[in-house]
N, C-alpha and C positions, 0 to 999 in steps of 0.2 A: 504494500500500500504506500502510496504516495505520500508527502507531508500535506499539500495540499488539499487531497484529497480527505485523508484524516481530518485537515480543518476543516472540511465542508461538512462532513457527515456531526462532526462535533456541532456545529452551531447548528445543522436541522434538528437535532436530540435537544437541543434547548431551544427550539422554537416550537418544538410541540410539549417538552416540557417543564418548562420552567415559566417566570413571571418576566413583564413585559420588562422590567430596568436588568435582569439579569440577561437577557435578552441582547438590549442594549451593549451593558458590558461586554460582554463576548465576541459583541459583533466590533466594537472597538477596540481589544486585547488580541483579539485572531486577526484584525486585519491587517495590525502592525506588525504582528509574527512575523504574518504571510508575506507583508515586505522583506522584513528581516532575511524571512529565507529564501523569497526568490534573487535577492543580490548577492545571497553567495554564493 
């Protein structure tokens, strides 16, 4: 499995279950990651 891919399936798992700011989070903490790792 991909890193990216793992990000993706992580934040649909928190879009169906979890609450709307945690949501939020995730979606701002993974997408910085997912910078992070596509530059290196």
């Amino acid at each position: 499995m991909k890193v990216l891919q793992a990000v993706d399936f992580h934040l649909q798992y928190h879009q169906a279950n979890s609450k709307k700011n945690t949501v939020k989070t995730c979606e701002f903490v993974l997408s910085r990651f997912s910078m992070s790792v596509w530059q290196s």
